[in-house]
C-alpha atoms as one frame of an Amber mdcrd trajectory, in Angstrom:
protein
  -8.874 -19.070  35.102  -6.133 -19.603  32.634  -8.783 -20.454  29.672 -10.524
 -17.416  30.534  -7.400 -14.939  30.218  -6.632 -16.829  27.131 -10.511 -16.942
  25.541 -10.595 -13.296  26.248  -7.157 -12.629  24.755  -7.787 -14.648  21.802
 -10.763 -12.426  21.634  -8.706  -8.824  22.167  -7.016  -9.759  19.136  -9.551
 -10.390  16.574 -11.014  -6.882  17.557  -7.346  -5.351  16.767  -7.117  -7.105
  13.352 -10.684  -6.017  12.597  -9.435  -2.579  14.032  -6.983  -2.696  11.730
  -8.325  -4.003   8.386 -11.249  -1.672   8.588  -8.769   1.186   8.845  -6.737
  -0.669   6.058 -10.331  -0.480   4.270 -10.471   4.025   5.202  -6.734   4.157
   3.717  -7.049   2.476   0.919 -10.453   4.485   0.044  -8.793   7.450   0.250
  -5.240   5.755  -1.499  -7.189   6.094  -4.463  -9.966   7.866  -4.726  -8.121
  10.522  -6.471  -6.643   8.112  -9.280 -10.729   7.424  -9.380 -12.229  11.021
  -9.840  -8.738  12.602 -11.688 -10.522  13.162 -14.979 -13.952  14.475 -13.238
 -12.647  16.560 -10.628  -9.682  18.384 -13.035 -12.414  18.874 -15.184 -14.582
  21.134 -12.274 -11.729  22.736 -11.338 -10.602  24.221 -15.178  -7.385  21.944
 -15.600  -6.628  21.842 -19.507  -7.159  18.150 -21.257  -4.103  18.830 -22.718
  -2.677  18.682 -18.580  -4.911  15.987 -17.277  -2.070  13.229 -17.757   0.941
  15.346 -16.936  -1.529  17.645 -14.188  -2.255  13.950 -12.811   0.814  12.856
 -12.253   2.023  15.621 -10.355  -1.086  15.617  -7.786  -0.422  11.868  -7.097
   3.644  12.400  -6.839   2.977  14.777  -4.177   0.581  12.274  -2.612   2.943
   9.782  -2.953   5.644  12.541  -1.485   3.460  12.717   1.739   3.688   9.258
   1.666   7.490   8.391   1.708   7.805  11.543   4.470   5.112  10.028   6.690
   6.642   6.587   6.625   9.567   7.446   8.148   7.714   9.717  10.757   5.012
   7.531  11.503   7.804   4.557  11.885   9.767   6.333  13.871   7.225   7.233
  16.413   5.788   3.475  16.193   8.750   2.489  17.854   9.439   5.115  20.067
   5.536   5.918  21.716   3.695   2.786  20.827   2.022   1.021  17.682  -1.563
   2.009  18.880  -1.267   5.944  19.259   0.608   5.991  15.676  -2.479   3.652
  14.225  -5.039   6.485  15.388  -2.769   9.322  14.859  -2.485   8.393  11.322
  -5.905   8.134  10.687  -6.958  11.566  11.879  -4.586  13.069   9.728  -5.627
  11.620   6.596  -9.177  11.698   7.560  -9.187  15.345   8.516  -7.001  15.972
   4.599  -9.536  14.316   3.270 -12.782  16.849   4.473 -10.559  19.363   3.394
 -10.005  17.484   0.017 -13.584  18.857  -0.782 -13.374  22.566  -0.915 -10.447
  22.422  -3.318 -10.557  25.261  -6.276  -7.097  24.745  -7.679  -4.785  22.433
  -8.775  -1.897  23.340  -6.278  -4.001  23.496  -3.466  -5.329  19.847  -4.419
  -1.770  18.777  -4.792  -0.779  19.780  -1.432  -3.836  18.367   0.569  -2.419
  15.097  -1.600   0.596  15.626   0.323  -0.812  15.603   3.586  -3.405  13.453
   3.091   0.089  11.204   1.574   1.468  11.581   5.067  -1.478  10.882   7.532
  -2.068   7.647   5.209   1.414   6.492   5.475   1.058   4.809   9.173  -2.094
   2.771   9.196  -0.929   0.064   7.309   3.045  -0.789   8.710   1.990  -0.148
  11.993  -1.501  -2.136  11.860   0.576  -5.456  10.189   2.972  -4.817  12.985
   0.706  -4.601  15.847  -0.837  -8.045  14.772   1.854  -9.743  13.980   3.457
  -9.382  17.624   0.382 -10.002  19.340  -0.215 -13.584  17.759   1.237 -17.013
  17.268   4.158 -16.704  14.722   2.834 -19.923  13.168  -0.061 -17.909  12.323
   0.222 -14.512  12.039   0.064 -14.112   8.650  -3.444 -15.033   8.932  -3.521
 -12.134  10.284  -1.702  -9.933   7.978  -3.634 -11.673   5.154  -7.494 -10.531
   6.574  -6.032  -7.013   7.217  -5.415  -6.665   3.253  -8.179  -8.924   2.163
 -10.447  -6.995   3.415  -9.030  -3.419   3.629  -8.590  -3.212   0.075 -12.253
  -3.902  -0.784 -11.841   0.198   0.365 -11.099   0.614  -3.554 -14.587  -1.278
  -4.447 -15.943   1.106  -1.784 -14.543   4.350  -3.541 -15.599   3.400  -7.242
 -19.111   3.416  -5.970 -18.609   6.276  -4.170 -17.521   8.706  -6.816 -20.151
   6.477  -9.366 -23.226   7.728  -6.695 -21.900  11.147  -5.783 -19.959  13.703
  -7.226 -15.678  14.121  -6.529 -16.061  16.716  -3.783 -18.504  14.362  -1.713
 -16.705  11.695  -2.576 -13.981  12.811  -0.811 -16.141  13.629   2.263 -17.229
  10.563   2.326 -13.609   9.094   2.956 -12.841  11.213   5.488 -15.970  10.711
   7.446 -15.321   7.445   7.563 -12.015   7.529   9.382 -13.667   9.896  11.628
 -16.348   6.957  12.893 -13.574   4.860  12.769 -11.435   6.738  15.723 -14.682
   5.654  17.653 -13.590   1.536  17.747 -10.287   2.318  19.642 -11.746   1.143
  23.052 -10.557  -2.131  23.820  -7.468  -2.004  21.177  -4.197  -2.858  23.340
  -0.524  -2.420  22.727   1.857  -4.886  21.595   3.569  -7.062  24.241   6.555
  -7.215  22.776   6.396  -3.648  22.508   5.975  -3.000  26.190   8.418  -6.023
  27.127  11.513  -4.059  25.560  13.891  -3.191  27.895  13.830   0.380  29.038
  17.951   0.220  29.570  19.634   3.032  27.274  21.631   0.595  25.621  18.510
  -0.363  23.556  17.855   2.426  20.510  13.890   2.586  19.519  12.984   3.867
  16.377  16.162   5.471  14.932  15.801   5.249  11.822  19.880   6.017  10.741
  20.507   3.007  12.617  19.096   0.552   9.545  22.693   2.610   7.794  25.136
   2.043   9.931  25.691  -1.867   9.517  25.969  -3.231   5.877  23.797  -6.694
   6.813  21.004  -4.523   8.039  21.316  -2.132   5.186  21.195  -4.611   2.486
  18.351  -6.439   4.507  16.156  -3.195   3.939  16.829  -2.254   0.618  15.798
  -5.693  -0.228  13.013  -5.882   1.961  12.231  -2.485  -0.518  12.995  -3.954
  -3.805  10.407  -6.554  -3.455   7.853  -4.321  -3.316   8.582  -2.408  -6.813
   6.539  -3.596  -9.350   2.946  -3.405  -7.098   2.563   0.352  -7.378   3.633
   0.712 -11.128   1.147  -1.223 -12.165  -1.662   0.259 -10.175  -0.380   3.861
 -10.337   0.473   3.852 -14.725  -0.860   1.118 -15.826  -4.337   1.219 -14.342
  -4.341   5.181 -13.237  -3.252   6.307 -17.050  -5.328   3.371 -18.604  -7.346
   5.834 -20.727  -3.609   6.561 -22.634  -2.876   3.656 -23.229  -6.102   2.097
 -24.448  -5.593   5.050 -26.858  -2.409   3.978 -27.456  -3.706   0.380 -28.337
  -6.524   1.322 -30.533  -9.581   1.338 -28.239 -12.661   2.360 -30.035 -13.989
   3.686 -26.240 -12.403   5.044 -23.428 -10.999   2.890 -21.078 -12.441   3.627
 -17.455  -9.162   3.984 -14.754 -12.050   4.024 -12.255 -13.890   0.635 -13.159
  -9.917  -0.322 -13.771  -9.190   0.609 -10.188 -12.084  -1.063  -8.792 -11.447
  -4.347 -10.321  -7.751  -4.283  -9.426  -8.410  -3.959  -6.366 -11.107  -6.700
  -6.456  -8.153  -8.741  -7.755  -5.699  -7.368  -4.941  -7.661  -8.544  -2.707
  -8.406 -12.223  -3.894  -4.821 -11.991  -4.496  -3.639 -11.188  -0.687  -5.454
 -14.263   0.444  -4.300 -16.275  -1.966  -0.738 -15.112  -1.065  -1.263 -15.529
   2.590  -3.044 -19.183   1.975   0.037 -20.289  -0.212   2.749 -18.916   2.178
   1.079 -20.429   4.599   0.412 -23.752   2.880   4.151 -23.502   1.643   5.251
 -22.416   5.161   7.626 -19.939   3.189   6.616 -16.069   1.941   9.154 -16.114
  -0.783   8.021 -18.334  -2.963   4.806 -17.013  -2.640   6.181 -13.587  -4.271
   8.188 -15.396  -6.297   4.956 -16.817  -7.775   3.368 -13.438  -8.123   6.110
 -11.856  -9.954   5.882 -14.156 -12.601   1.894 -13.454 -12.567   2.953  -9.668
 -13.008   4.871 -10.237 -16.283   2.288 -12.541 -17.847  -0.620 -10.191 -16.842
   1.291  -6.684 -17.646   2.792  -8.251 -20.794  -0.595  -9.683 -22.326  -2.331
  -5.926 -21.173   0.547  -3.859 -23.338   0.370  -6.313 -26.318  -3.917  -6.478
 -26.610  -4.639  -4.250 -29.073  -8.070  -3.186 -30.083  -8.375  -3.788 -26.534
 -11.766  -3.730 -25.417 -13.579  -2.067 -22.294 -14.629  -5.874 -21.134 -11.150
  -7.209 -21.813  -9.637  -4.154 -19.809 -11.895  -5.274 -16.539 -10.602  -8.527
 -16.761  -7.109  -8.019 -17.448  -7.268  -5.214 -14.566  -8.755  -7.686 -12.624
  -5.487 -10.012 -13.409  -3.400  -7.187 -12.936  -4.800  -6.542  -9.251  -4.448
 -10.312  -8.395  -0.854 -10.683  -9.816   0.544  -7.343  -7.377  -1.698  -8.946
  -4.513   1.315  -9.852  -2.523   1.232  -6.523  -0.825   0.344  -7.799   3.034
   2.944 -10.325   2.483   5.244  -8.125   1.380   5.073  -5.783   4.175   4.959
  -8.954   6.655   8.452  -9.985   5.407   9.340  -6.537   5.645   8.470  -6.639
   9.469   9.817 -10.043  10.364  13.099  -9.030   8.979  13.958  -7.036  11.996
  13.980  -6.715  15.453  11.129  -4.999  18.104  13.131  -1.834  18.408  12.895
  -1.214  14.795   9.991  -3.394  13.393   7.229  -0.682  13.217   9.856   1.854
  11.717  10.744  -1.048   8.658   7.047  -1.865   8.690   6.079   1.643   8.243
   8.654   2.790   5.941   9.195  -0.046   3.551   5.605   0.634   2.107   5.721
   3.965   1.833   9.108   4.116   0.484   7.699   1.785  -2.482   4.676   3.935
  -2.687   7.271   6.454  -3.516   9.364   4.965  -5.506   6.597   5.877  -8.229
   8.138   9.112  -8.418  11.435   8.080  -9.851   9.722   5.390 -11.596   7.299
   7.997 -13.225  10.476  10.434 -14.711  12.208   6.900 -16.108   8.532   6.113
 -16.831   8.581   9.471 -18.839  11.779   9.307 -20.132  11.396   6.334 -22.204
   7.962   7.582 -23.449   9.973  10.260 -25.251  12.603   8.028 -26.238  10.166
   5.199 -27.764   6.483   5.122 -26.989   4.009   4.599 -24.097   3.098   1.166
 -24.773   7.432   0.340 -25.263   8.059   2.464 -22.127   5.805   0.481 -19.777
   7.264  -2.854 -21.528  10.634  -1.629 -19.979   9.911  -0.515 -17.339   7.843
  -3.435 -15.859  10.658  -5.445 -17.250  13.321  -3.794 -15.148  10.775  -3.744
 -11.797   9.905  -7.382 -11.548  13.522  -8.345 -12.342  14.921  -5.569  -9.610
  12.257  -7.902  -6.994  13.406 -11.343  -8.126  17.007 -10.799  -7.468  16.023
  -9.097  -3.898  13.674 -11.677  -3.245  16.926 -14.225  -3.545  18.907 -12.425
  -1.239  16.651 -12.437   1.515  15.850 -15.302   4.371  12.921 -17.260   4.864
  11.122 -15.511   7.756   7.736 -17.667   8.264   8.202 -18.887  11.315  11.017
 -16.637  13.018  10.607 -15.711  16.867   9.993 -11.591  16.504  11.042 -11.440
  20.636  14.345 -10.187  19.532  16.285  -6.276  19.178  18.742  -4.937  17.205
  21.493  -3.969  18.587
């Protein structure tokens, strides 16, 4: 009887992590299928080519905008109403933004469907590692967390050949469809035990999310947990996004593709969260794996800014190196949720992504600021400099959570 409950358990769970990475797989099509068909769908839509870059920016800051709102939302009510309601919630919203993606005729409207589209995607992923991670063996949950990214951010591969087959407006249909036929595998997902286990008493807070302020230790513990995360989306979302500038900027005798640059990042990200899950758990620690992949971030960024002549080949490849070098993401978050206690691990979980998803918008104006101060190629130098440095020291500050017991609150 016991192997029975257990078998059928055991089997419960591999339907929430596929649950969960093919969701991954819907956000992440829809992360960046704008960065994909920029160019294209400006273009249809009478943006000047002397706006694209600045235009661009400003679509994917208010994405990113929708993002850092929806974390905290999303988190909040993760903690408060469940983990599975937020993981379905989340992707109707951005599924629905999406369809309307499609009818767009001007650049403000686009920029504000990128905002809610930004907040819809901000709860799959936090809430999905979250979900997971509670409902398996802490010796081996970040197998878990590691097929969720693996395979959810093959959704990038999925987009490029999207937008390469139909045009931007379909393209976009496309991504929300999917998350639509996606709602459709909820039966038999279950909520996390731990979740349901908390104590109802009133002396245990859910899902405020003022409460990671009010004691230094946990503050420091988040913006940390933050830090980490820094570099990922400054090399995906400048780098890679505005690689047509910069192989300009380098001498390219063609235009560099962001959306080929895109795809094989993410082909890279993906190779790279399994490596990062295998090593952490070969290593039995998740900060030297991101240790390791900081350093991979300097040597790849560094040898993209310095290769000029750069080639549309040699672009691929050092995208591809790129993606694998910021393929830590899944770990990162997992850090982020084993750092805290049940009452506020789907609000961390939640947030800390999103919050470094953000953080391209400040990054963009320093970003910006140096490019008038020096050049682009300089600007980037610094800046991914200053990122990956910003991690390291985090990275130092904060304990080793492989193996910690997660049946815990903060109080």
């Amino acid at each position: 009887m016991e192997q029975t409950i257990a078998k059928k358990r055991k089997s419960r769970v591999w339907l929430l992590i596929l649950v969960a990475s093919l969701g991954y797989f819907v956000d992440i099509y829809d992360l960046v299928i704008f960065s994909i068909v920029r160019m294209q769908s400006f273009k249809d839509i009478g943006v000047p080519e002397a706006l694209m870059r600045t235009d661009g920016e400003y679509v994917l800051n208010m994405q990113m905008g929708g993002l850092l709102l929806g974390g905290i939302l999303w988190g909040i009510m993760g903690d408060k109403y469940g983990r599975v309601k937020v993981l379905f919630g989340s992707i109707l919203m951005y599924s629905l933004a999406n369809i309307a993606n499609g009818f767009v005729q001007d650049i403000h409207a686009y920029a504000w469907i990128r905002f809610i589209a930004g907040i819809g995607l901000a709860g799959e992923l936090g809430v999905g590692v979250t979900l997971v991670s509670e409902s398996m063996d802490r010796n081996k949950r970040g197998y878990g967390t590691m097929l969720i990214a693996g395979i959810g951010v093959l959704g990038a591969v999925a987009a490029f050949y999207v937008s390469e087959h139909f045009n931007w407006r379909n393209a976009y249909l496309v991504g929300g469809g999917m998350g639509v036929l996606l709602l459709l595998m909820r039966v038999g997902t279950f909520e996390s035990g731990l979740f349901i286990k908390q104590p109802n008493s009133k002396d245990v807070v859910r899902g405020r999310f003022f409460m990671l302020f009010e004691k230094r230790d946990r503050f420091l513990r988040y913006i940390y947990c933050l830090f980490i995360g820094l570099p990922i989306w400054f090399v995906v979302g400048i780098l890679i996004t505005q690689s047509p500038e910069f192989g300009k900027a380098l001498g390219a005798e063609e235009t560099l593709s962001a959306g080929k640059g895109i795809m094989y990042a993410y082909i890279g990200i993906s190779l790279g969260d399994i490596f990062a899950g295998l090593y952490a758990q070969l290593t039995k620690s998740r900060k030297k794996a991101v240790f390791l992949f900081q350093v991979l971030i300097l040597i790849s960024s560094i040898g993209y800014l310095f290769s000029m002549g750069i080639t549309p080949t040699k672009f691929i490849w050092l995208a591809f190196f790129m993606g694998f070098s910021v393929g830590y993401w899944a770990t990162f978050v997992t850090i982020a949720s084993e750092q805290f206690g049940t009452n506020l691990r789907a609000t961390v979980a939640t947030t800390a992504p999103n919050f470094v998803r953000g953080a391209l918008i400040p990054s963009t104006f320093l970003f910006e600021f140096f490019v008038h101060q020096f050049d682009i190629l300089k600007a980037a130098l610094i800046m991914i400099c200053l990122l990956s440095g910003i991690a390291i020291f985090a990275l130092s500050q904060l304990k080793e959570s492989f193996d910690k017991d997660l049946d815990y609150i903060e109080e």
